[in-house]
C-alpha positions as CSV (number, residue, x, y, z in Angstrom):
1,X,137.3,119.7,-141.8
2,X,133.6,118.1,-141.3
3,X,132.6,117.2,-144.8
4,X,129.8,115.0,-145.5
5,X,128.3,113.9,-148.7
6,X,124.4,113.1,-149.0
7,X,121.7,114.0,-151.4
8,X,120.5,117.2,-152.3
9,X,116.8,118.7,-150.3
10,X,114.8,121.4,-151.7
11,X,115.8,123.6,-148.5
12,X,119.6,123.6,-150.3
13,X,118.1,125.4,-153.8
14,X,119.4,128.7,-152.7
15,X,123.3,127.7,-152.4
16,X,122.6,125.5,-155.2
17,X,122.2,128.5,-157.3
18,X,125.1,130.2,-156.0
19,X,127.6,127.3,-157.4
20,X,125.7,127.1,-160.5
21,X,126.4,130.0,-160.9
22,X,130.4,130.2,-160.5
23,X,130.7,127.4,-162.9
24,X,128.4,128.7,-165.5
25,X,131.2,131.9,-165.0
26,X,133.6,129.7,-165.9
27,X,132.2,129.0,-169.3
28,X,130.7,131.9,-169.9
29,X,134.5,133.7,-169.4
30,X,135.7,130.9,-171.9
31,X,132.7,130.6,-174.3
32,X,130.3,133.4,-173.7
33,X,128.7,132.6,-177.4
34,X,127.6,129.1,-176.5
35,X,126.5,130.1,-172.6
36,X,124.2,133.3,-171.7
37,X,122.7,133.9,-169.1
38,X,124.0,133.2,-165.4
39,X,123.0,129.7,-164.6
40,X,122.4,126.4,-166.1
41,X,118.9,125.9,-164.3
42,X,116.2,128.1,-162.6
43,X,115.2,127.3,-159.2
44,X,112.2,125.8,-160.5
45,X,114.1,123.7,-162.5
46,X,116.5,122.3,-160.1
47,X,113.1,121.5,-157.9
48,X,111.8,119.3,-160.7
49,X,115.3,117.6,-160.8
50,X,115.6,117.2,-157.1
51,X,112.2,115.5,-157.4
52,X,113.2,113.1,-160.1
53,X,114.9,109.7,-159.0
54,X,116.7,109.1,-162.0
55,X,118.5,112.6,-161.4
56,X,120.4,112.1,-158.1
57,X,121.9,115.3,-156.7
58,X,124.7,114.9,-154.4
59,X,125.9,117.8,-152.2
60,X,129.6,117.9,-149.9
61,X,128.7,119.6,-147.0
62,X,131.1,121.8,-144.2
63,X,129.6,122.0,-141.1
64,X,125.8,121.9,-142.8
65,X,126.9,124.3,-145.6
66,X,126.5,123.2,-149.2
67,X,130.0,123.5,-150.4
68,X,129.5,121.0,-153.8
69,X,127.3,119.4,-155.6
70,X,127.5,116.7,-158.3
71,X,124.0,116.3,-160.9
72,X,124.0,112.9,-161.7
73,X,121.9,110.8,-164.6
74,X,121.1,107.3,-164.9
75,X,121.5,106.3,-168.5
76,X,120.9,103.4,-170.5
77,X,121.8,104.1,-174.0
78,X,119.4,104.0,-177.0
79,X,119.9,100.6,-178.7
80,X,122.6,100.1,-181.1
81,X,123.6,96.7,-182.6
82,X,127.2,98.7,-182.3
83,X,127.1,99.3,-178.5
84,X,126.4,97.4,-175.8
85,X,123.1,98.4,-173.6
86,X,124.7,98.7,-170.7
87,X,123.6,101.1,-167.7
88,X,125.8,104.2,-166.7
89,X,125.9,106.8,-164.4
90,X,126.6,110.5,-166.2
91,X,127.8,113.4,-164.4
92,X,126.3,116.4,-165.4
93,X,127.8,118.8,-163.4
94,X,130.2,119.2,-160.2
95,X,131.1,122.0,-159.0
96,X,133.1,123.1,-156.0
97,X,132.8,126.4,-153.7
98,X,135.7,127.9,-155.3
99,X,136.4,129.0,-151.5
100,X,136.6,125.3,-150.8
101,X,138.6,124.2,-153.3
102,X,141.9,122.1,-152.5
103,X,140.0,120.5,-149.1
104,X,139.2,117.3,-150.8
105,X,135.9,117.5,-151.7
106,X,135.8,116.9,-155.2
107,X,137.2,113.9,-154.7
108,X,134.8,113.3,-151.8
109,X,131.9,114.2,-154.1
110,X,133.4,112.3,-157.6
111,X,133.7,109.0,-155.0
112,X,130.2,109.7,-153.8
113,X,128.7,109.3,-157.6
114,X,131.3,106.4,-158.2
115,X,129.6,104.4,-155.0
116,X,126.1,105.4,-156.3
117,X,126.6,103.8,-159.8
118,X,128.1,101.0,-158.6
119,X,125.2,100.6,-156.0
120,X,122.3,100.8,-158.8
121,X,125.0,98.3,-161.3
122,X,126.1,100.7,-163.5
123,X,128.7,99.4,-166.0
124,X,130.4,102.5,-166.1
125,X,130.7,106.7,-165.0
126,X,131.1,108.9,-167.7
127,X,131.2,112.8,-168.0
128,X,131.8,115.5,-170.1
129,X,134.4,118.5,-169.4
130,X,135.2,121.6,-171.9
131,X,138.5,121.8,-172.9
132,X,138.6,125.7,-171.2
133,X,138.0,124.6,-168.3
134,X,142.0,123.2,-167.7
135,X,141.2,122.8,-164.1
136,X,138.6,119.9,-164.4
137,X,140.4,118.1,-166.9
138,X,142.9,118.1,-164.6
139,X,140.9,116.8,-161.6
140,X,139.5,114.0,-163.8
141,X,142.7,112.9,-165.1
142,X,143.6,112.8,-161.2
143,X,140.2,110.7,-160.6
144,X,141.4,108.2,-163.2
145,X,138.9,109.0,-166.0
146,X,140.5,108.8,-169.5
147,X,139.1,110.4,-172.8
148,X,135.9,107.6,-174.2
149,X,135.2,110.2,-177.2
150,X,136.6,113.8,-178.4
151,X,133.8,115.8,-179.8
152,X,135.2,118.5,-182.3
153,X,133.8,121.8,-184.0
154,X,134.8,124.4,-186.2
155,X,132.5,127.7,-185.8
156,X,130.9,129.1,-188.6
């Protein structure tokens, strides 16, 4: 296994697309009311985000293939006399080649985004993850990351 981790180019737009679109299948399966469509972004879109420092993009690649990819933001929170300002790195999305899966590359890609908040002195790395999607809570909880907030809903 030759997997290395660097930053998105324009040129990897294509396979981009392709992943965003097997996790935005995963959603849609769980919770096709809150996501239509096929894919978070538009290739337009992921070229403005690819273009946008405060957006990093990290991709895994096997043997020059785009097999993940992690959308990063660097956040500082509004201010709040109740929280600290402090800056943070949020992952937006990852997503792994659901051929790849089990190769280490998550973990590859999750220790990529730690290494870049720690480089640009982030205080912490936070996330999001549906609770459908068992899997990912899964691999977090493996990662180390622990529940910061539970957001609830009741639909109407």
């Amino acid at each position: 296994m030759n997997i290395v981790t660097d930053f998105a180019k324009l040129t990897d737009i294509p396979r981009i697309m392709e992943l965003l679109r097997q996790v935005h299948a995963v959603h849609a399966e769980g919770r096709p009311d809150l996501f239509p469509g096929d894919s978070k972004y538009t290739p337009q879109q992921l070229q403005e985000i690819l273009t946008n420092p405060s957006l990093p993009v990290l991709v895994a690649r096997e043997w020059d293939k785009v097999v993940g990819y992690a959308f990063c933001k660097l956040q500082t929170p509004a201010f709040s006399s109740q929280v600290a300002k402090r800056h943070s790195l949020y992952i937006d999305d990852l997503c792994v080649d659901e051929a790849c899966r089990g190769k280490g590359i998550g973990r590859s890609l999750y220790n990529a985004a730690l290494s870049y908040a720690r480089e640009h002195d982030c205080y912490n790395l936070t996330l999001n993850v549906w609770e459908l999607n068992a899997g990912a809570k899964a691999f977090y909880q493996k990662m180390g990351l622990v529940p910061l907030r539970t957001t609830m809903e009741k639909l109407l």
